[in-house]
N, CA, C and O of each residue as an XYZ file, in Angstrom:
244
protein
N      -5.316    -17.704      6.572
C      -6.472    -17.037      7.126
C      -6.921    -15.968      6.137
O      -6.140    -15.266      5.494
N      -8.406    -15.901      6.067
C      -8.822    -15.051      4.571
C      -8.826    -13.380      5.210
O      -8.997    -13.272      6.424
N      -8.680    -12.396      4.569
C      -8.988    -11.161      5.037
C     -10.456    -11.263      5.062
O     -11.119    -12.154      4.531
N     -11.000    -10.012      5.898
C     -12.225     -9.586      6.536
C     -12.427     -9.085      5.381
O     -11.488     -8.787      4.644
N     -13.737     -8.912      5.039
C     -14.339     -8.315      3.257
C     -14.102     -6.595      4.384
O     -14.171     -6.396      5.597
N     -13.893     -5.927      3.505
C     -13.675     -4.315      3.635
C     -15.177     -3.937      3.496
O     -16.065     -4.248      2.702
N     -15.087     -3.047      4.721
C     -16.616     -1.993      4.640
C     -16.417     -1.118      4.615
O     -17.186     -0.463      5.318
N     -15.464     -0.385      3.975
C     -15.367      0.685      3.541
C     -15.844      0.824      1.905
O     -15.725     -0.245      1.305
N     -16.292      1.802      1.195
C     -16.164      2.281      0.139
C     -14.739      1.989     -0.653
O     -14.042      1.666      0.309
N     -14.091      1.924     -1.520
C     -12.844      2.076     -2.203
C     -12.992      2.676     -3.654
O     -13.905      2.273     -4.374
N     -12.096      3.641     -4.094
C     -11.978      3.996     -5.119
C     -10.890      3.598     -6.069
O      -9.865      3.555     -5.388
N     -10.673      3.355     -7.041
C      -9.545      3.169     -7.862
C      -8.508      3.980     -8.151
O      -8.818      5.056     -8.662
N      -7.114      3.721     -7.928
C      -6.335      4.295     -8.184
C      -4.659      4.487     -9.486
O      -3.743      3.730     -9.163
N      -4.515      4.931    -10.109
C      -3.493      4.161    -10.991
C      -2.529      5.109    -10.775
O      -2.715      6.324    -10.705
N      -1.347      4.437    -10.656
C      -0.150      5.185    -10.938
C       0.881      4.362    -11.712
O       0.867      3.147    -11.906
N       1.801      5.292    -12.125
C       2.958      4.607    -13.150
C       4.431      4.656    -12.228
O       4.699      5.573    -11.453
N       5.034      3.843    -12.408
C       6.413      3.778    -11.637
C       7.203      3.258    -12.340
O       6.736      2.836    -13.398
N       8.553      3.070    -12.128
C       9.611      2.883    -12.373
C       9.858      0.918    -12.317
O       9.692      0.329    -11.250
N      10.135      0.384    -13.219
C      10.845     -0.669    -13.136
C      11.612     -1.713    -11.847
O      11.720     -2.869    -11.437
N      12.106      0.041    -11.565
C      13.425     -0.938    -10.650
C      11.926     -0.622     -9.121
O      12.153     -1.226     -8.072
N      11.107     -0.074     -9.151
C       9.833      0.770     -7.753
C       9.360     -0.778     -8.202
O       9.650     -1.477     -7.231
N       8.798     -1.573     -9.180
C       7.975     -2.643     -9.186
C       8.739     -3.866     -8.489
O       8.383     -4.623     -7.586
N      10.130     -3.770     -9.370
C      10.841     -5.054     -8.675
C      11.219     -4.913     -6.689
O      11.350     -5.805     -5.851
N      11.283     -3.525     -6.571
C      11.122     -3.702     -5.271
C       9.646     -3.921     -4.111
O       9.466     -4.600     -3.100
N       9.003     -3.186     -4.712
C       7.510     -3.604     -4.442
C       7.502     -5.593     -4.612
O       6.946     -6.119     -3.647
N       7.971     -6.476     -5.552
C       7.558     -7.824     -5.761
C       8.324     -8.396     -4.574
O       7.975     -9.339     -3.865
N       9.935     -7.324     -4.440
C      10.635     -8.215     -3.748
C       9.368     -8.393     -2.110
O       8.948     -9.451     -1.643
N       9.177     -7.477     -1.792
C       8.420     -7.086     -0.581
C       7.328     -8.001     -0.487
O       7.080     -8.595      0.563
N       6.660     -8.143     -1.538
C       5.493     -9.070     -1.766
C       5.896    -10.046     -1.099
O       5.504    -10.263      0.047
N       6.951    -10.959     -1.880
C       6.971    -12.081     -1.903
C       8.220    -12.408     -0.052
O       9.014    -13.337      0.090
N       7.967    -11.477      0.814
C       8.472    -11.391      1.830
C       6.986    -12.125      2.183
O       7.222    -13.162      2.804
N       5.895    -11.974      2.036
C       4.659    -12.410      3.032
C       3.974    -11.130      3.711
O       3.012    -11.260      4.468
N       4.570     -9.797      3.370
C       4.584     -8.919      5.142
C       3.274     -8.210      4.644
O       2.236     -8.201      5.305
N       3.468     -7.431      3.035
C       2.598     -6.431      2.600
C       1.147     -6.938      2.123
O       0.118     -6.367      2.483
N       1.160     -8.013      1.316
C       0.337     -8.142      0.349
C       0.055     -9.344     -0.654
O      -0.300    -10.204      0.152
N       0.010     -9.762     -1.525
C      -0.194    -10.893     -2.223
C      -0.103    -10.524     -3.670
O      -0.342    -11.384     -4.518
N       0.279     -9.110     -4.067
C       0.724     -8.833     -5.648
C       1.114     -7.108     -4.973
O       0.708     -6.477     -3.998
N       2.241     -6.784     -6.245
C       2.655     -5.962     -6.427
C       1.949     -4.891     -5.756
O       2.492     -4.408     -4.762
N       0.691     -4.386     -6.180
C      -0.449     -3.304     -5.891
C      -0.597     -3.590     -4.690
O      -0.107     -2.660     -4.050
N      -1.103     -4.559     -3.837
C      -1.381     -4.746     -2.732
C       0.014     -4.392     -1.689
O      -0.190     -4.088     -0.514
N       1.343     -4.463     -2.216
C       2.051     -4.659     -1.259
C       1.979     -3.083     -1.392
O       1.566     -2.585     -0.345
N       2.273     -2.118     -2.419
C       1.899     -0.193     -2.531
C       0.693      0.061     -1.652
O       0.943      0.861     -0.749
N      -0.396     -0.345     -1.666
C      -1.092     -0.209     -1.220
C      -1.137      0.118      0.567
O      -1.653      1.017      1.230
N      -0.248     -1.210      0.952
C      -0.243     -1.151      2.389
C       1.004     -0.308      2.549
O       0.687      0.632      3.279
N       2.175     -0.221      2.229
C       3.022      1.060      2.234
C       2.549      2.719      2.188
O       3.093      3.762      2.551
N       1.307      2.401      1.577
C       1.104      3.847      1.155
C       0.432      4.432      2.573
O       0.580      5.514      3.140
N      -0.379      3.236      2.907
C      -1.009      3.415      4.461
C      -0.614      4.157      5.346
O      -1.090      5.163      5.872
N       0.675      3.355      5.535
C       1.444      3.241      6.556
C       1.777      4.615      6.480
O       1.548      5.294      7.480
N       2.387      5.275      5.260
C       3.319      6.474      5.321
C       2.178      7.446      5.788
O       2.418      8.242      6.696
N       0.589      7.389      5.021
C      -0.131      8.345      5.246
C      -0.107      8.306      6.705
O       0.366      9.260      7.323
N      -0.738      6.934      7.513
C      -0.733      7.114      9.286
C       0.449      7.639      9.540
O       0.379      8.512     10.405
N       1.460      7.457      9.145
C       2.707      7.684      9.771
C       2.991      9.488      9.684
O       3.804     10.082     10.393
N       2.064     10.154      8.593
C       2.449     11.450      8.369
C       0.832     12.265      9.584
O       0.796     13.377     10.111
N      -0.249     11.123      9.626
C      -1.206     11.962     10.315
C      -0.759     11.890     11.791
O      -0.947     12.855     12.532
N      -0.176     10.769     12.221
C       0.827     11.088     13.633
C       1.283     12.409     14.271
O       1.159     12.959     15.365
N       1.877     12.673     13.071
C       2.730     14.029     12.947
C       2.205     14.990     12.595
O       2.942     15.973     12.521
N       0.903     15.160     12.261
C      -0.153     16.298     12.330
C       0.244     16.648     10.604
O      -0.137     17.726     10.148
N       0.843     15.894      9.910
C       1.354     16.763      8.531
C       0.316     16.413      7.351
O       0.750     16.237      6.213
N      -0.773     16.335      7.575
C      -1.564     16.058      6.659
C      -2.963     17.189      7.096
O      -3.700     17.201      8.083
N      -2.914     17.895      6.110
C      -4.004     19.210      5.849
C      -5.143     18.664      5.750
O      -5.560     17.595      5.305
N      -5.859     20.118      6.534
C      -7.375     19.663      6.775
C      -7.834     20.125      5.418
O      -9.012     19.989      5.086
């Protein structure tokens, strides 16, 4: 099933990580759960932690 095209705006982001952060990011990938490449599976992790921190009120106005 294809994803919904995004209507949101998106900006680009780069970061550098660690070796052993990529091979665990691929392992995750290739679980099915996150994503379909490396970036995509960070991507939806990163989500998660942000909802998971605005839950908890810990993210500044």
């Amino acid at each position: 099933m294809a994803r919904p095209k995004n209507t949101l705006d998106t900006v680009q982001v780069t970061i550098s990580t660690t070796p052993q952060v990529k091979e665990i990011l691929e392992r995750l990938t290739s679980s099915g759960l996150y994503g379909k490449n490396a970036a995509d599976t960070a991507h939806a992790l990163l989500k998660e932690r942000i909802r998971e921190l605005m839950e908890k009120g810990q993210v500044p106005d």
